[in-house]
MARVO-789098 format. One record per residue (C-alpha): y negated, x, z; residue in one letter. Coordinates in steps of 0.2 Angstrom, whole numbers, m for minus. Example, Ala and Ser with C-alpha at 12.3 -4.5 7.8 and 13.67 -1.06 7.14 Angstrom:
BEGIN
+-------+-------+-------+-----+
! north !  east !    up ! res !
+-------+-------+-------+-----+
!    22 !    62 !    39 !   A !
!     5 !    68 !    36 !   S !
+-------+-------+-------+-----+
//
This chain:
BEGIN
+-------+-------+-------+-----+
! north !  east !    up ! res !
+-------+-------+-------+-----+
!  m191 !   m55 !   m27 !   X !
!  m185 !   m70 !   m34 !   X !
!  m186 !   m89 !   m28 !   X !
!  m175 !  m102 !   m34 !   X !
!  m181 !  m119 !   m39 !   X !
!  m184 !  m135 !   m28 !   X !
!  m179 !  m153 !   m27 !   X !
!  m194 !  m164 !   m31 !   X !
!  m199 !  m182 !   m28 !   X !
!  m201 !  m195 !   m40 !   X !
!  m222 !  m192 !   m36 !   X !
!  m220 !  m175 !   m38 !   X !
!  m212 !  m175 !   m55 !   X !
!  m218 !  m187 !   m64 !   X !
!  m233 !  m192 !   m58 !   X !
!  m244 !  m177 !   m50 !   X !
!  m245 !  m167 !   m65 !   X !
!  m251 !  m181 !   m77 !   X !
!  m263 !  m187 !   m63 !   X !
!  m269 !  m171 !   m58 !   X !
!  m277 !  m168 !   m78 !   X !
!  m283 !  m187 !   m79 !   X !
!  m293 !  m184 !   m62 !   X !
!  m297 !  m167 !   m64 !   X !
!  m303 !  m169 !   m83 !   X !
!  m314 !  m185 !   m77 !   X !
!  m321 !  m174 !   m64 !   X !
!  m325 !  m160 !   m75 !   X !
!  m336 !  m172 !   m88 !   X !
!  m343 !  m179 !   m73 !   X !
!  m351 !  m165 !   m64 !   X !
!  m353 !  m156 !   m81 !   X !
!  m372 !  m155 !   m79 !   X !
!  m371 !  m151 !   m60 !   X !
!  m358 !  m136 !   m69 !   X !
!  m373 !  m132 !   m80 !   X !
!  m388 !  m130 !   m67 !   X !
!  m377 !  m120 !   m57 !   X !
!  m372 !  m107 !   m70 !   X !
!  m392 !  m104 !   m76 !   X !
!  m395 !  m101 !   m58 !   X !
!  m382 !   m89 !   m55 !   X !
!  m386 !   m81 !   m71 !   X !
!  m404 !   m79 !   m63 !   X !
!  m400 !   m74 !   m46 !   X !
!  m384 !   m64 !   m49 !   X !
!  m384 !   m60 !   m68 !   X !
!  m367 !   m59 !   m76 !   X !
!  m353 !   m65 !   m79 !   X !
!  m356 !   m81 !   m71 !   X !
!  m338 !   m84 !   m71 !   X !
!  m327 !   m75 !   m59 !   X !
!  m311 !   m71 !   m65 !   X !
!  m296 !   m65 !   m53 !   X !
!  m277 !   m64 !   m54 !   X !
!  m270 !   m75 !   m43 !   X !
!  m249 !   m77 !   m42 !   X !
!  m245 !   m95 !   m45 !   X !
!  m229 !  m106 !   m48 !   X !
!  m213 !   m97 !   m49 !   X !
!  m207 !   m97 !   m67 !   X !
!  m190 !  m105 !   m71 !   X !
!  m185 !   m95 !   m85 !   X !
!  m190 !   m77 !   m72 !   X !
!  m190 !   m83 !   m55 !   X !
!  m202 !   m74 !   m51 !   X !
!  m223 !   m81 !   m48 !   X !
!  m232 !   m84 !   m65 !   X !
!  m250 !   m74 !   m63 !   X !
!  m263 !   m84 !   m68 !   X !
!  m284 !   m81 !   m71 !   X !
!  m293 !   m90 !   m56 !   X !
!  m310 !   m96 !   m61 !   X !
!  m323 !   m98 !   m49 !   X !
!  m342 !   m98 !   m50 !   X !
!  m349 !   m78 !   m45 !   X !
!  m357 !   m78 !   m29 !   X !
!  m358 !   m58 !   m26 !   X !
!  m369 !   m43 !   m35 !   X !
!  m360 !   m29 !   m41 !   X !
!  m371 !   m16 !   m31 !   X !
!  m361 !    m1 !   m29 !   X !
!  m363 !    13 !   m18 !   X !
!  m368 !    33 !   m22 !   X !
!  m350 !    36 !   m28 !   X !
!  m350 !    21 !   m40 !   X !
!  m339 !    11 !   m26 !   X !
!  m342 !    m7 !   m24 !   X !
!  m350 !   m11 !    m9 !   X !
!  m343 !   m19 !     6 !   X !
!  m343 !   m41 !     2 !   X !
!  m354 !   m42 !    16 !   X !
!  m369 !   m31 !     7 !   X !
!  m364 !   m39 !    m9 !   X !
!  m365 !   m58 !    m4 !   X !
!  m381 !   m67 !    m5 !   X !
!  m389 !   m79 !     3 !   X !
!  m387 !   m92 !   m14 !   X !
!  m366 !   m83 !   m15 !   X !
!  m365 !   m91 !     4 !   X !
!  m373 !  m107 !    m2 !   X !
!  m360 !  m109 !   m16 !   X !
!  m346 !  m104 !    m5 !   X !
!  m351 !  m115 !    12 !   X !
!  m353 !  m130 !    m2 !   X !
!  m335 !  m126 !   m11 !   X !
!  m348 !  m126 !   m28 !   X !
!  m341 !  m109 !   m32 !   X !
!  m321 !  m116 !   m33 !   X !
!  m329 !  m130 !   m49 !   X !
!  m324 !  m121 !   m63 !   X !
!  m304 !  m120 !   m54 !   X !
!  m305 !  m137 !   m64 !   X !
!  m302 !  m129 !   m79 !   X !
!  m287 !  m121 !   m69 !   X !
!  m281 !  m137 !   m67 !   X !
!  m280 !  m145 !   m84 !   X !
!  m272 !  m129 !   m91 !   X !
!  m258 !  m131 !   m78 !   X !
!  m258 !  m118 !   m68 !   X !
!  m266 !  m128 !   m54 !   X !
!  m264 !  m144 !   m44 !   X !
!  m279 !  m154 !   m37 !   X !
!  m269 !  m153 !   m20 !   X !
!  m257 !  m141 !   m14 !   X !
!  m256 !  m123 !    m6 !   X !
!  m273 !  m112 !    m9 !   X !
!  m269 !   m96 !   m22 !   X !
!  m269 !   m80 !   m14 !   X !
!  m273 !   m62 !   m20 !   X !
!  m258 !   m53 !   m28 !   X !
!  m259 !   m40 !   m14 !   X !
!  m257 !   m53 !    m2 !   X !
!  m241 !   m60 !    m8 !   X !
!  m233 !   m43 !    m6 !   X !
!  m233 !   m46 !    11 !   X !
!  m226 !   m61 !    13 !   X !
!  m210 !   m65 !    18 !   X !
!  m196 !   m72 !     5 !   X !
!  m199 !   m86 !    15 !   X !
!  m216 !   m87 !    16 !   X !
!  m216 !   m84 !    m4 !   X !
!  m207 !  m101 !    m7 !   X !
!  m224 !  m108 !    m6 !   X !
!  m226 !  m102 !   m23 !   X !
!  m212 !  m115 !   m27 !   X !
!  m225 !  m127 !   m33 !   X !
!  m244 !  m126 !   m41 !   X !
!  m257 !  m120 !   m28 !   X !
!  m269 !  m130 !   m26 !   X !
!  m289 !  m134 !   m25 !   X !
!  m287 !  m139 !    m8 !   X !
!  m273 !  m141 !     2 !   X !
!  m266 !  m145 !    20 !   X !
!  m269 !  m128 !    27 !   X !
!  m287 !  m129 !    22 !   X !
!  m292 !  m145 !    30 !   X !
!  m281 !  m139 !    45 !   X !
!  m295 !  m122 !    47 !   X !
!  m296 !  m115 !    30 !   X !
!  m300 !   m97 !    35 !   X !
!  m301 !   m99 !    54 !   X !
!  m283 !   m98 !    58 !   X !
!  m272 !   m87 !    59 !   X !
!  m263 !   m80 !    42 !   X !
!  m246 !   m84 !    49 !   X !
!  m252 !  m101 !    55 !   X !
!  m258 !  m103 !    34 !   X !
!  m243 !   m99 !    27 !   X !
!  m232 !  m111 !    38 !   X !
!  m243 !  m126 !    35 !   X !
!  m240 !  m121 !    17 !   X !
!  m223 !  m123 !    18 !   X !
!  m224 !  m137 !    28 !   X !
!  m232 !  m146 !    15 !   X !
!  m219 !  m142 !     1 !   X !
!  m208 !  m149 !    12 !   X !
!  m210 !  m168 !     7 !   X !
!  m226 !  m170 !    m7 !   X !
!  m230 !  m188 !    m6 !   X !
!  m245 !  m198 !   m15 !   X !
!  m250 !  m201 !     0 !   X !
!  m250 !  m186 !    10 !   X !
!  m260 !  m178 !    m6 !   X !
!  m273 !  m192 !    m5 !   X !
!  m274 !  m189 !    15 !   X !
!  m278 !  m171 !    12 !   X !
!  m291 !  m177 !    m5 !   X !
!  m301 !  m188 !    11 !   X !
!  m302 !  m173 !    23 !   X !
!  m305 !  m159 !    12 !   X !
!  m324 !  m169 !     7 !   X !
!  m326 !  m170 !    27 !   X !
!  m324 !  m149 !    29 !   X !
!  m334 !  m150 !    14 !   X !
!  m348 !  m159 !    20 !   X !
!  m347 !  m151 !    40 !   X !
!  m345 !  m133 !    32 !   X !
!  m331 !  m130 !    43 !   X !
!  m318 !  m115 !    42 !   X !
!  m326 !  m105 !    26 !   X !
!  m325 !   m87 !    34 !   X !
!  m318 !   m78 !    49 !   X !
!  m328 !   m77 !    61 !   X !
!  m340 !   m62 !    61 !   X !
!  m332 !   m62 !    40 !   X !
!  m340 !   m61 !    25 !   X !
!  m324 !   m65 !    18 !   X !
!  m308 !   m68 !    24 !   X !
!  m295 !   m53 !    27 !   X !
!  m281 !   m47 !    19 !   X !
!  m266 !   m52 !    22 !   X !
!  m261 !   m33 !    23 !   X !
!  m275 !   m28 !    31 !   X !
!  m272 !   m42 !    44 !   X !
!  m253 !   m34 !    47 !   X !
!  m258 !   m17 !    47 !   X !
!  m272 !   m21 !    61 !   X !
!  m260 !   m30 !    70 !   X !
!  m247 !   m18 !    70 !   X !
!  m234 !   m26 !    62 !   X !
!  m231 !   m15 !    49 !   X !
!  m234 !     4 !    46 !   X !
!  m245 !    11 !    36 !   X !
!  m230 !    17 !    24 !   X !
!  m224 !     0 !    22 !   X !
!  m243 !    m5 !    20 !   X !
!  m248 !     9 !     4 !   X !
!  m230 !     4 !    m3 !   X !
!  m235 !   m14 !    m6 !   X !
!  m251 !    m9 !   m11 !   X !
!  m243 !    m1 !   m21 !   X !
!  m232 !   m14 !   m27 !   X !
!  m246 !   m27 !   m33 !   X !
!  m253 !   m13 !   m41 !   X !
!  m238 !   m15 !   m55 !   X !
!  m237 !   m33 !   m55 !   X !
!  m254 !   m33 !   m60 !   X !
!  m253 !   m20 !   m75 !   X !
+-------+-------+-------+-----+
//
């Protein structure tokens, strides 16, 4: 799979990246003691690591063209109780009550800060995915990947998790579409609103949201070959 590059706007050139560390870095001195209180009490109620690491596939590298994979940071909001078989537990058995406080209040995505000021994040754009959910996507769908993802972005404040995943992924690429100061600072505005309302965190009746492999193989849109194959596939991206 690979994507091509993209024309960008003056804003997007030479002005996101360069306001994205200045805000981002400002923010992280800022809430540095809220970053502190909140890692002793997830050291207390959930142990360690503190830090959540994950793979996530981000901007597509010139030199490759093909998705840089990057380490997502995020504050641990689940145990790691396992069952008989020394198998993780579902995340619904694993998330407790201070891992829904974290997520409901977007606490957990802080440290993405970090993310940010090393470059492979943007403050606004669309939301990193798993490696085995962008498998599944489309070569369209994947030119989302065409800029950073972001801490929030349109697709977030238009239902976060509530909408469906082809819904997600088109708002994505709407917003790569035309990246304006503005239309970042609009999302900035109405991502503190879902903040504060709570709205859009989980599926409904979801501890976390689903696959997006899981969500095609349910649907019946794809096979179960297809689905093992690309399982499969992010598998070796990952190695």
């Amino acid at each position: 799979m690979i994507i091509k590059d993209r024309t960008c706007g003056v804003y997007e050139k030479y002005i996101k990246r360069p306001l994205d560390v200045i805000l981002a870095s400002v923010t992280l001195i800022v809430v540095s003691p809220v970053l502190g209180i909140i890692a002793i009490m997830v050291k207390i109620q959930l142990g360690s690591p503190v830090i959540f690491k994950q793979p996530r596939p981000g901007i597509v590298d010139p030199r490759t063209g093909k998705e840089k994979i990057f380490y997502l940071y995020k504050f641990r909001s689940m145990t790691n109780k396992k069952d008989s078989k020394g198998e993780l537990l579902p995340d619904s058995e694993r998330l407790t009550k201070f891992g829904k406080i974290l997520r409901s209040t977007s606490l957990d995505e802080l440290p993405e800060l970090i993310n940010i000021i090393k470059g492979d994040m943007s403050i606004i754009g669309p939301r990193p995915q798993l490696v085995r959910d962008m498998v599944f996507m489309t070569k369209e769908q994947r030119k989302r990947h065409r800029v950073r993802p972001g801490l929030s972005g349109l697709s977030q404040v238009r239902g976060r998790n509530t909408i469906s995943w082809e819904s997600k992924l088109n708002t994505d690429l709407e917003y790569i579409d035309k990246i304006t100061f503005w239309s970042d600072l609009k999302i900035v505005f109405q991502t503190f609103i879902k903040i504060f309302t709570c709205e859009g965190i989980t599926e409904q009746g979801m501890a976390t949201a689903t696959d997006y492999g899981d969500y095609l193989l349910a649907e019946g849109k794809i096979d179960r070959d297809t689905y093992w194959k690309k399982q499969k596939e992010a598998k070796e991206i990952l190695r």
